[in-house]
LODOLUM-493620 format. One record per residue: residue number from 1; x, z, y of N, C-alpha, C in turn. Coordinates in Angstrom, 2 decimals, decimal comma. Atoms other than C-alpha are relative to their C-alpha. Last residue first. Example, Ala and Ser with C-alpha at 12.3 -4.5 7.8 and 13.67 -1.06 7.14 Angstrom:
# residues 2
<site 2; <-0,82; -0,06; -1,19>; <13,67; 7,14; -1,06>; <-0,77; 0,73; 1,09>>
<site 1; <0,89; 0,00; -1,19>; <12,30; 7,80; -4,50>; <0,90; 0,00; 1,20>>
# end
This chain:
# residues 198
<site 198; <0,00; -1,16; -0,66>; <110,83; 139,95; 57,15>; <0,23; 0,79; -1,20>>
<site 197; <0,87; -1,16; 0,72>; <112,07; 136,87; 55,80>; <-0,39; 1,39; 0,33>>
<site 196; <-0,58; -1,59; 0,89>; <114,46; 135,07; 57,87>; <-1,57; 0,93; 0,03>>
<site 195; <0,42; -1,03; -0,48>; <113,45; 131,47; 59,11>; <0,16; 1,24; -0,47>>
<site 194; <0,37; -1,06; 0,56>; <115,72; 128,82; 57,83>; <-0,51; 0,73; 1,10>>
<site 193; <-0,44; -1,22; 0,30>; <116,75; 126,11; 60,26>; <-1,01; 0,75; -0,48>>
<site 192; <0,85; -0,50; -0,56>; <114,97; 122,35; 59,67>; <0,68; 1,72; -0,30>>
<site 191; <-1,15; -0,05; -1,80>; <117,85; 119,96; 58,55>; <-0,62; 0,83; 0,55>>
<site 190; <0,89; 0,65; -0,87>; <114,75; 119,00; 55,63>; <1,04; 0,15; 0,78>>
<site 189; <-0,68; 0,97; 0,30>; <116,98; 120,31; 52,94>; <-0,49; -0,75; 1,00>>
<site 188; <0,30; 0,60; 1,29>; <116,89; 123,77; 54,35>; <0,30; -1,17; -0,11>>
<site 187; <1,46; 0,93; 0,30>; <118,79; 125,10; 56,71>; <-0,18; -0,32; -1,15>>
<site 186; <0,57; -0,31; -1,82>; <121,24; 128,66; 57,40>; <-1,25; -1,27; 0,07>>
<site 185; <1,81; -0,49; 0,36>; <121,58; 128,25; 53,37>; <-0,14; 0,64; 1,55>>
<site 184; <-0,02; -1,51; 0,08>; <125,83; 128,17; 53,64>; <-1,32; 1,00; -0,08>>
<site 183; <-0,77; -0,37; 1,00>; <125,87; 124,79; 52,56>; <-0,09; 1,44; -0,16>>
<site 182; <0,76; -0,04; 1,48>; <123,42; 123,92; 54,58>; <0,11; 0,69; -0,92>>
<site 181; <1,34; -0,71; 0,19>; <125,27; 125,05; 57,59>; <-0,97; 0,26; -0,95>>
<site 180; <-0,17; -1,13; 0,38>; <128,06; 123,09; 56,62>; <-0,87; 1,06; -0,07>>
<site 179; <-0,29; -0,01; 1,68>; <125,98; 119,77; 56,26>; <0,78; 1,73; -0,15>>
<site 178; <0,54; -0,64; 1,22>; <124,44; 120,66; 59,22>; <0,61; 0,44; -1,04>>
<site 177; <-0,77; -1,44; 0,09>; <127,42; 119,59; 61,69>; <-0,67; 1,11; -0,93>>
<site 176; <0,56; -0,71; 0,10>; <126,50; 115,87; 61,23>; <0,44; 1,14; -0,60>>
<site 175; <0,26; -0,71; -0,66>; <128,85; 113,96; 62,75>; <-1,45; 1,57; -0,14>>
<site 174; <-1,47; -0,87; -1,14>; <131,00; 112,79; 60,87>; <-0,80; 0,76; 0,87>>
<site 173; <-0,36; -1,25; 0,94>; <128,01; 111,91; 58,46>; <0,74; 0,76; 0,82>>
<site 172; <0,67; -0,79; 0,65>; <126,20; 109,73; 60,75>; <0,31; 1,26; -0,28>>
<site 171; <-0,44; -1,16; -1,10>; <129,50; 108,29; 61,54>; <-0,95; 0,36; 0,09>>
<site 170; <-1,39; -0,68; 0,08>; <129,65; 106,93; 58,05>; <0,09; 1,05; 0,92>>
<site 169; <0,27; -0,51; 1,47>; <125,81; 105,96; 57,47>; <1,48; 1,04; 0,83>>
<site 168; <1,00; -0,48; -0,47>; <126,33; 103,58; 60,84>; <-0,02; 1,63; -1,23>>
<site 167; <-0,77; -0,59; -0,69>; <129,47; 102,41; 58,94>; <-1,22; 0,79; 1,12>>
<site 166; <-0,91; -0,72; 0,49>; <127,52; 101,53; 56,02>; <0,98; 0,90; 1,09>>
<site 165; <0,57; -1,60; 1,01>; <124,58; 100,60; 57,38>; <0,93; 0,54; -0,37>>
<site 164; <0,19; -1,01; -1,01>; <126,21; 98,01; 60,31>; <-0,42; 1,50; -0,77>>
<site 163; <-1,37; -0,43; -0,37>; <127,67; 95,50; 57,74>; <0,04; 1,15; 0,63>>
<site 162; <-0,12; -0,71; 0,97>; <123,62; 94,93; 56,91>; <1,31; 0,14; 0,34>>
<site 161; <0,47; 0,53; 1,17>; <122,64; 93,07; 60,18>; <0,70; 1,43; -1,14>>
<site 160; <1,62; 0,92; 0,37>; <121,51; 93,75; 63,42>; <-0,08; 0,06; -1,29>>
<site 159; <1,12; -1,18; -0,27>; <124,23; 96,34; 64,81>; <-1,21; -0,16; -0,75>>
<site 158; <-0,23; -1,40; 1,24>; <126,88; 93,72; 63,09>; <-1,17; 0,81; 0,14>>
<site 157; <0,92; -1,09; -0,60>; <125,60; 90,60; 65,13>; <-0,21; 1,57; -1,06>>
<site 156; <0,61; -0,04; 0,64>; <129,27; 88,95; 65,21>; <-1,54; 0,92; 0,52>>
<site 155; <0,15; 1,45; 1,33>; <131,69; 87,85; 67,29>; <-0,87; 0,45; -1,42>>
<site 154; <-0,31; 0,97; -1,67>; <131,79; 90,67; 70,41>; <-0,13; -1,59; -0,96>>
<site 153; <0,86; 0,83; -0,54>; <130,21; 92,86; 67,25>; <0,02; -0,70; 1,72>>
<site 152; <0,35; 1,02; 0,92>; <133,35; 93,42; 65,34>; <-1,37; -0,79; 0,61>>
<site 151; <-0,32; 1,62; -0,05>; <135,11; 94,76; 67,77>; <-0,71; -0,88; -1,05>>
<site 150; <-0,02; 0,22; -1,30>; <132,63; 97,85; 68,87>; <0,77; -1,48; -0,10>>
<site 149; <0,84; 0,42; 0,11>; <131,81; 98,06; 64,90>; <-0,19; -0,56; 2,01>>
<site 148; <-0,29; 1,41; 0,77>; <135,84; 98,50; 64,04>; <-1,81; -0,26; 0,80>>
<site 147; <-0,73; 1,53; -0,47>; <135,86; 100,84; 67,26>; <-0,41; -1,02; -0,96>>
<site 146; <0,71; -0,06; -1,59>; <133,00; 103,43; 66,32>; <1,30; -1,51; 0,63>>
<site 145; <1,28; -0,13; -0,03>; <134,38; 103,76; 62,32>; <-0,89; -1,13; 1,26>>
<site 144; <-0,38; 1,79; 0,57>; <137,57; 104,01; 63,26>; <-1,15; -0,88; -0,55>>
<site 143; <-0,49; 1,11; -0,90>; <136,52; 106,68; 65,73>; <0,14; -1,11; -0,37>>
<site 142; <0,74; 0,34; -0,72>; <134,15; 108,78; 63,26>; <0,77; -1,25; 0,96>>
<site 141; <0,79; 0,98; 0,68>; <137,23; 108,92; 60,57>; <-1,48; -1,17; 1,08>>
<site 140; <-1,30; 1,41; 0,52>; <139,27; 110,25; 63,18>; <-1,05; -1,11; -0,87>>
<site 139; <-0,10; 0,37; -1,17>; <136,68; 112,98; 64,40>; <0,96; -1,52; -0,53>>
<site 138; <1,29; 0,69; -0,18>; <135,55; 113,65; 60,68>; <0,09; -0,78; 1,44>>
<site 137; <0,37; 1,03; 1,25>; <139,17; 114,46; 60,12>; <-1,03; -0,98; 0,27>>
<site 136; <-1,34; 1,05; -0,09>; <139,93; 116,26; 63,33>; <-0,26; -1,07; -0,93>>
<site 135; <-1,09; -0,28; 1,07>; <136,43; 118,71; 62,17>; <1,19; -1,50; 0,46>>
<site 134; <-0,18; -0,18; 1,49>; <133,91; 117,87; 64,99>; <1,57; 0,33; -0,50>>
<site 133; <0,46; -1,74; 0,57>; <133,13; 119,06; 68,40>; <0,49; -0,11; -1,37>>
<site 132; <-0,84; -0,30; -0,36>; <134,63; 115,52; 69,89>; <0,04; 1,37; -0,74>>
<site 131; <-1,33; 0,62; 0,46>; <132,50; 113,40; 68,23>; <1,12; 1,32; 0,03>>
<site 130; <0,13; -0,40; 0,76>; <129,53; 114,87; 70,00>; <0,71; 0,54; -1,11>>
<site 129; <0,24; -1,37; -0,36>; <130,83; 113,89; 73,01>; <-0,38; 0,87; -1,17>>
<site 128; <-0,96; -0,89; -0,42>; <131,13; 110,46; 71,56>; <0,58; 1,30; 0,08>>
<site 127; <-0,83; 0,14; 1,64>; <127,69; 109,99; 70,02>; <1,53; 0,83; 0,55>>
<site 126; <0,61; -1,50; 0,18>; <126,55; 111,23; 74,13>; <0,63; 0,21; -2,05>>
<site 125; <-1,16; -0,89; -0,28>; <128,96; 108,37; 75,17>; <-0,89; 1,26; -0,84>>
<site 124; <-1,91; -0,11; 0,96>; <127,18; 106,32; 72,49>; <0,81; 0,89; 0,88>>
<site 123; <0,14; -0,69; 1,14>; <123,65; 107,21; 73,78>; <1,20; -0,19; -0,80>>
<site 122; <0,42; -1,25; -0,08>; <124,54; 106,84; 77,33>; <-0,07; 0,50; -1,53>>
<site 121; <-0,98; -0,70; -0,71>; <126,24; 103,18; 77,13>; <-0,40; 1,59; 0,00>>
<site 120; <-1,03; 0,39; 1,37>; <123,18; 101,72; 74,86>; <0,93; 1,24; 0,56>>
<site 119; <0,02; -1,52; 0,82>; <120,93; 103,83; 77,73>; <0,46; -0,19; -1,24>>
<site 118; <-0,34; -1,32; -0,48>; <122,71; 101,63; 80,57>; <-0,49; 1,04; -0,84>>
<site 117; <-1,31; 0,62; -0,14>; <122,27; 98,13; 78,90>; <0,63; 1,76; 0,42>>
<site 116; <-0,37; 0,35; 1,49>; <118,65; 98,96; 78,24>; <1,31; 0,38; -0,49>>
<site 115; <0,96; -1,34; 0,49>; <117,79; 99,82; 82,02>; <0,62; 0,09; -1,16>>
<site 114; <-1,30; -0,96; -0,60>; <120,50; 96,97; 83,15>; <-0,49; 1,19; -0,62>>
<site 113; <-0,50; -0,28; -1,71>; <118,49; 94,50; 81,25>; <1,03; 1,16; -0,18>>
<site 112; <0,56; -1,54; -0,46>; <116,97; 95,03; 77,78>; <0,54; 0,05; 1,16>>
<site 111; <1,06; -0,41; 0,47>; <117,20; 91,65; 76,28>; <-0,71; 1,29; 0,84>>
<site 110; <1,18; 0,71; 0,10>; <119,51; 90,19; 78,06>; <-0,77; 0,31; -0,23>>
<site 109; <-0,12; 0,44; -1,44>; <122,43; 92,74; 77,94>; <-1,61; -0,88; 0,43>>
<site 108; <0,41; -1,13; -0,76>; <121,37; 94,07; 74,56>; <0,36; -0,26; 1,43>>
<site 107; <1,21; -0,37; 0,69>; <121,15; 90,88; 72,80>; <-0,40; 1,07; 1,24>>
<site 106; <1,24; 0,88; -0,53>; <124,30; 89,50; 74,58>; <-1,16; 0,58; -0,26>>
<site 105; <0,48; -0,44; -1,34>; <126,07; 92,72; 72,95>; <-0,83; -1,04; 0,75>>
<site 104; <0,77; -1,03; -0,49>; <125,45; 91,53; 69,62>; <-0,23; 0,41; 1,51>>
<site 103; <-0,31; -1,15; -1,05>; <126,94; 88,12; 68,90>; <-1,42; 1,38; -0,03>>
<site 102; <-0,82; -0,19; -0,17>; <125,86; 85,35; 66,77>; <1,23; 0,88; 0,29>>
<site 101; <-0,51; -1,40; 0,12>; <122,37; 85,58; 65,79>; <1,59; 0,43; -0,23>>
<site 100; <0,65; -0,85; -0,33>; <121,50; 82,49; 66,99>; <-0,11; 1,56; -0,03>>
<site 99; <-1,12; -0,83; -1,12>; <125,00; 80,59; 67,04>; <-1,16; 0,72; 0,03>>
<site 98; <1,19; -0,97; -1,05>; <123,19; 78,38; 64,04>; <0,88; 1,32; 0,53>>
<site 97; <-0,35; 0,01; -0,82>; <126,00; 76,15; 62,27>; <-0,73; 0,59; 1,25>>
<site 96; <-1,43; -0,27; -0,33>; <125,41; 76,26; 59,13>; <0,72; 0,35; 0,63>>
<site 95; <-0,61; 0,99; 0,56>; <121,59; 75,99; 59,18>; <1,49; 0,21; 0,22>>
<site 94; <0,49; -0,03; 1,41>; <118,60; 78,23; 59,44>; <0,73; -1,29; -0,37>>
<site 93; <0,52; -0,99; 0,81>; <117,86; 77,01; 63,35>; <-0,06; -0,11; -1,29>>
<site 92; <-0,59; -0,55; 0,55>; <120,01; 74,17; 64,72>; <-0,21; 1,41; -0,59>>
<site 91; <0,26; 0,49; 1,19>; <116,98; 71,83; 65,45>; <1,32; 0,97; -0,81>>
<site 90; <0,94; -0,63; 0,48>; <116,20; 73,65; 68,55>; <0,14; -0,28; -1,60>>
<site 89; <1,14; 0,64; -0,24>; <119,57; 73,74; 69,91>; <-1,08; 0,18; -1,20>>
<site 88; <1,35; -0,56; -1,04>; <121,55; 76,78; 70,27>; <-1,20; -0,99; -0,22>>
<site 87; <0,59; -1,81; 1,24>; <124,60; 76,13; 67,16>; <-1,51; 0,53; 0,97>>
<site 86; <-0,13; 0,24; 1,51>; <126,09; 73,01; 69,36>; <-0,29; 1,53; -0,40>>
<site 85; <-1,27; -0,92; 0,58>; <124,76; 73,72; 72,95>; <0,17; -0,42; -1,09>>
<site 84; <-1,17; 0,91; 0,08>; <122,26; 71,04; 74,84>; <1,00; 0,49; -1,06>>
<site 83; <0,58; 0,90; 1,06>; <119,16; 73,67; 74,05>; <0,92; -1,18; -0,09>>
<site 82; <-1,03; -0,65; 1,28>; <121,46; 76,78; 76,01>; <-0,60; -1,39; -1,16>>
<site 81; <-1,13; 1,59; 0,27>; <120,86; 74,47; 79,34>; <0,17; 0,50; -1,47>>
<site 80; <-1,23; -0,06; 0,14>; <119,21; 78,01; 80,61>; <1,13; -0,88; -0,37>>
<site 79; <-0,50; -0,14; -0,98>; <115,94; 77,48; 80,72>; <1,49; 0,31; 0,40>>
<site 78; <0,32; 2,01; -0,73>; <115,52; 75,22; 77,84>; <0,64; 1,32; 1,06>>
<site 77; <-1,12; 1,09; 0,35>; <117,12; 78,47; 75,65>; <0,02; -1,29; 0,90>>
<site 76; <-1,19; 0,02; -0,24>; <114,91; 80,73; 77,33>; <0,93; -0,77; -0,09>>
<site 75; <0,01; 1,08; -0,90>; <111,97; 79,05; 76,22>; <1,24; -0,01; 1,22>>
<site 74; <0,39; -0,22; -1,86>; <112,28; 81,07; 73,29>; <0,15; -0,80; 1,00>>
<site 73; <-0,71; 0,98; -1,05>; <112,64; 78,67; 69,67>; <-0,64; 0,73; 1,52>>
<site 72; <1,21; 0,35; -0,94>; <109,91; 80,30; 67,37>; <0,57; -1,11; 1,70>>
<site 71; <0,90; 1,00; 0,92>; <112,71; 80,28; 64,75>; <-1,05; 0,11; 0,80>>
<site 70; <-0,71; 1,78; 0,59>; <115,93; 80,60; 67,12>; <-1,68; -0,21; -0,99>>
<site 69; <-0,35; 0,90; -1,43>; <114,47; 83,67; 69,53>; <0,01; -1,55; -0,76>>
<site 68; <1,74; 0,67; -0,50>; <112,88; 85,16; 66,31>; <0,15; -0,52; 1,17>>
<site 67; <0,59; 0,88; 0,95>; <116,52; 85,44; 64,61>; <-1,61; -0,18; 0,41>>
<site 66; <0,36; -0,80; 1,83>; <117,71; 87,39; 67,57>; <-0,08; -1,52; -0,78>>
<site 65; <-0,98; -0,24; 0,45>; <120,24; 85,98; 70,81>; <-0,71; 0,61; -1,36>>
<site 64; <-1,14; 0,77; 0,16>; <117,32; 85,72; 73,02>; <0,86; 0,40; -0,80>>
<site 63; <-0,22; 1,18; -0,66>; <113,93; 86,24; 73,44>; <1,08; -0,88; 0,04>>
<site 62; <0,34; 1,32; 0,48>; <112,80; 88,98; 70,50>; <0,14; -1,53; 0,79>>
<site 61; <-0,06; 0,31; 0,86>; <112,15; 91,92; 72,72>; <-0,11; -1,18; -0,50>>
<site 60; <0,94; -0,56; 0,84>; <112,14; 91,50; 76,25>; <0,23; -0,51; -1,41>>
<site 59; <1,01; 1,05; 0,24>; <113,64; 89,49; 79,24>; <-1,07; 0,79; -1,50>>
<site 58; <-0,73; 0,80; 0,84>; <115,56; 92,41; 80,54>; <-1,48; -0,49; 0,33>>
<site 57; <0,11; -0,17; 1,30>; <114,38; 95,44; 81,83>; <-0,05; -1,03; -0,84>>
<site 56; <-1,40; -1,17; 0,91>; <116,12; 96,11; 85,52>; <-1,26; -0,12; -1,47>>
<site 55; <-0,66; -0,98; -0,92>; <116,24; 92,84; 86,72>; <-1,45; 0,86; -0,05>>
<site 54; <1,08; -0,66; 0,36>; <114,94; 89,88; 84,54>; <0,40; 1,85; 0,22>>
<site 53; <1,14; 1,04; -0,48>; <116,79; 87,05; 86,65>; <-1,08; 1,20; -0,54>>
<site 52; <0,39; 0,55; -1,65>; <119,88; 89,70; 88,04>; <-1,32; -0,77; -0,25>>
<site 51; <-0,44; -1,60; -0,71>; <120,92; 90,87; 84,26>; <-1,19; -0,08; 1,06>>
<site 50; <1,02; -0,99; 0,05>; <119,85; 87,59; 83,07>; <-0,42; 0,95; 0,66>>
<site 49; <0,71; 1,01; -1,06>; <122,92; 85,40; 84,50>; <-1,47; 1,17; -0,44>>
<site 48; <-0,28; -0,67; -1,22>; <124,51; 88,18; 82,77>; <-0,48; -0,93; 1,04>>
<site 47; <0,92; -1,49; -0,47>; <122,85; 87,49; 79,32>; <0,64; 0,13; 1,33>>
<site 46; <1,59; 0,00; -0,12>; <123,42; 83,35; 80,00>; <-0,32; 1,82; 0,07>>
<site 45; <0,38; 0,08; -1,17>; <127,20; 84,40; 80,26>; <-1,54; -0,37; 1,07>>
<site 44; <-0,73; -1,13; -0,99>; <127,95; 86,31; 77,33>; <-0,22; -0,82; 0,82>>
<site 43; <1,16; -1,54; 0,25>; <125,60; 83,71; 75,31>; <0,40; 1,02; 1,26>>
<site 42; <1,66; -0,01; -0,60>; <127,28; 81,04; 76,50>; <-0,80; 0,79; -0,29>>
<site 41; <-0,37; -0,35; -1,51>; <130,68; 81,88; 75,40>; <-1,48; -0,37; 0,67>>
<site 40; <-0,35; -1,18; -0,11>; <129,42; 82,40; 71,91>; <0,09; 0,44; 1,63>>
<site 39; <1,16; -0,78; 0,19>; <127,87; 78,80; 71,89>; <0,32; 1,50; 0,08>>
<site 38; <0,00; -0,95; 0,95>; <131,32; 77,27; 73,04>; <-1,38; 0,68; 0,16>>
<site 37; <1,71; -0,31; 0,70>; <130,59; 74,37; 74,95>; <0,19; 0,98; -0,97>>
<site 36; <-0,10; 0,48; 1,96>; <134,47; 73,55; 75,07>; <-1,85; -0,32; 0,22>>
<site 35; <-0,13; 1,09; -0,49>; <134,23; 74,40; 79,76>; <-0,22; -0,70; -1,44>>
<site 34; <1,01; 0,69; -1,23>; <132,45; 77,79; 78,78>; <0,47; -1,51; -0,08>>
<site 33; <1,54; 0,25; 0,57>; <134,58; 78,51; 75,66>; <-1,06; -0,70; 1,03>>
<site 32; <0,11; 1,80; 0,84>; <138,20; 78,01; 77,37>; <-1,83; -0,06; -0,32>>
<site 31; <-0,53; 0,21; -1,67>; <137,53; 82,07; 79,31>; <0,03; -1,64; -0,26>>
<site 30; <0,01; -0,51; -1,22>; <135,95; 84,57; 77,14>; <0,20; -1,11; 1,10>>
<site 29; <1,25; -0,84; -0,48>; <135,31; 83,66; 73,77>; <-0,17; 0,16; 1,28>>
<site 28; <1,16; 1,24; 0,50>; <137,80; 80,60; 72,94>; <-1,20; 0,93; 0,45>>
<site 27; <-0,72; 1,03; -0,76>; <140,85; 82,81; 74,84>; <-1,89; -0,89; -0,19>>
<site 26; <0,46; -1,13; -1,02>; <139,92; 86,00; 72,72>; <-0,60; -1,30; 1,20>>
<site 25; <2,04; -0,14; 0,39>; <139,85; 83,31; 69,65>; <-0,27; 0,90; 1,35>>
<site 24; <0,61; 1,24; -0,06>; <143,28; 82,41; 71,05>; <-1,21; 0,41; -0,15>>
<site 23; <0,52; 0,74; -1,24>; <144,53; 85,49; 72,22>; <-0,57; -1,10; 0,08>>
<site 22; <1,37; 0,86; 0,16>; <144,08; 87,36; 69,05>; <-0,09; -0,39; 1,07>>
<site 21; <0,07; 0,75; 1,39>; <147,73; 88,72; 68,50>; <-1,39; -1,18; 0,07>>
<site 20; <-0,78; 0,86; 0,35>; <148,02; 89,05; 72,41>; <0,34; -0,49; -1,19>>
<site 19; <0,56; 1,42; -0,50>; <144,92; 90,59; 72,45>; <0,77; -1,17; 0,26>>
<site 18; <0,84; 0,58; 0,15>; <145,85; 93,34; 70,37>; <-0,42; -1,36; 0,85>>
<site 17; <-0,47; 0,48; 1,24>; <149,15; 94,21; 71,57>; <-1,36; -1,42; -0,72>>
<site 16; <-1,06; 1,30; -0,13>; <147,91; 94,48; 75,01>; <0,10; -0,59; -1,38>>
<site 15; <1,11; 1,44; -0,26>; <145,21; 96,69; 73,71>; <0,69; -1,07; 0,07>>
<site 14; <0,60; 0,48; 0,94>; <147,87; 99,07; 71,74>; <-0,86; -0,99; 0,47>>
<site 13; <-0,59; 0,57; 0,36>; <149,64; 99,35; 75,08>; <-0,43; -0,31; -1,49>>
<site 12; <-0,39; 1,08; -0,90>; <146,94; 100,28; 76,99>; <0,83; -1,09; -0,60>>
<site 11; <1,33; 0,66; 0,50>; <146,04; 102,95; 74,10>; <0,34; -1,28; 0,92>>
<site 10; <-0,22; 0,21; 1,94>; <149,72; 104,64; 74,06>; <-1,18; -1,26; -0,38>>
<site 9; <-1,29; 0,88; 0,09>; <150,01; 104,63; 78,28>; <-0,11; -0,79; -1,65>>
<site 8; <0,23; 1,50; -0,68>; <146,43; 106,14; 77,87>; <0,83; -1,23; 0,01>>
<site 7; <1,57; 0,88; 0,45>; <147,39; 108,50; 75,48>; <-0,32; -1,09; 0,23>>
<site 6; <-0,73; 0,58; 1,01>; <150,92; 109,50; 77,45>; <-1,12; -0,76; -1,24>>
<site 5; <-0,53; 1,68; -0,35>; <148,97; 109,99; 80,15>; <0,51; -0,80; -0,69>>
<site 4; <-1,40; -0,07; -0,33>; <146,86; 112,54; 78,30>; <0,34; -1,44; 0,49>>
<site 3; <-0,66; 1,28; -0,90>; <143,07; 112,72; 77,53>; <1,14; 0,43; 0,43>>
<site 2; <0,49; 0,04; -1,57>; <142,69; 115,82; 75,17>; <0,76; -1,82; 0,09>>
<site 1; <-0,82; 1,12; -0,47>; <142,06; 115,74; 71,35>; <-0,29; -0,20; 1,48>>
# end
């Protein structure tokens, strides 16, 4: 599958589509949320206030946006105003309305800086690239796969939680080029190539 103009033209116009069905919630994440108090929209903009305060490796495991940020309460949250927020403050841990493990990318913006942030981006183009070698099928399957978990975690923490095994699992498979190999006794069950018998 090559890049074509007609591709791009095709994918441009599928985004449009998309965000004009979901412009409100797009609307409540990105751009209304800040002035609302939206806890989502504060996340995406506390990690990039980050970026620049814990420049280039984040603030460090476990500070913001996990489930051990909200039950030890990081001090992040005061610094940042995030303890005013509906779903951030301290008493909203392990309750209905807890924004703590909300989102994914925040996690990895914040957490791991630009360093972090730049070898997410590397090890999925390198998934990608990988992508590309496979069987049309496994390539297709792999993409839908690789988008639903790209939109699903801008509002959720898919990577974190159990939603992520199955489709993790999926493109796994797509991509692993063993399995034929196996099949044909070039490896064993370990993935480890056969050595030939003298």
């Amino acid at each position: 599958m090559k890049l074509s103009l007609k591709l791009l033209v095709l994918m441009a116009i599928l985004a449009v589509v998309v965000i004009w069905a979901n412009f409100e919630k797009f609307s409540i994440y990105f751009i209304t949320g800040y002035d609302e108090g939206a806890a989502r929209t504060y996340m995406y903009y506390t990690s990039f206030e980050m970026l620049g305060d814990y420049f280039p490796f984040g603030s460090g495991f476990g500070t913001f946006g996990t489930d051990a940020s909200g039950r030890y309460y990081s001090p992040l949250y005061y610094k940042y105003g995030l303890n005013f927020i509906y779903g951030c403050r301290p008493d909203d841990y392990q309750t209905d309305h807890s924004f703590f493990m909300d989102t994914f990318f925040p996690v990895v913006i914040g957490q791991f800086g630009i360093i972090g942030t730049l070898l997410f981006i590397k090890f999925w183009m390198k998934r990608l690239k990988e992508a590309s070698l496979v069987q049309l099928q496994k390539y297709k399957l792999f993409m839908i796969a690789f988008v639903y978990m790209g939109i699903e975690s801008i509002a959720s923490s898919s990577f974190l939680g159990a939603p992520s095994v199955g489709m993790m699992m999926t493109m796994g498979l797509c991509l692993n080029i063993k399995i034929k190999n196996y099949a044909e006794g070039k490896y064993n069950s370990s993935g480890l190539q056969r050595r030939e018998v003298p």
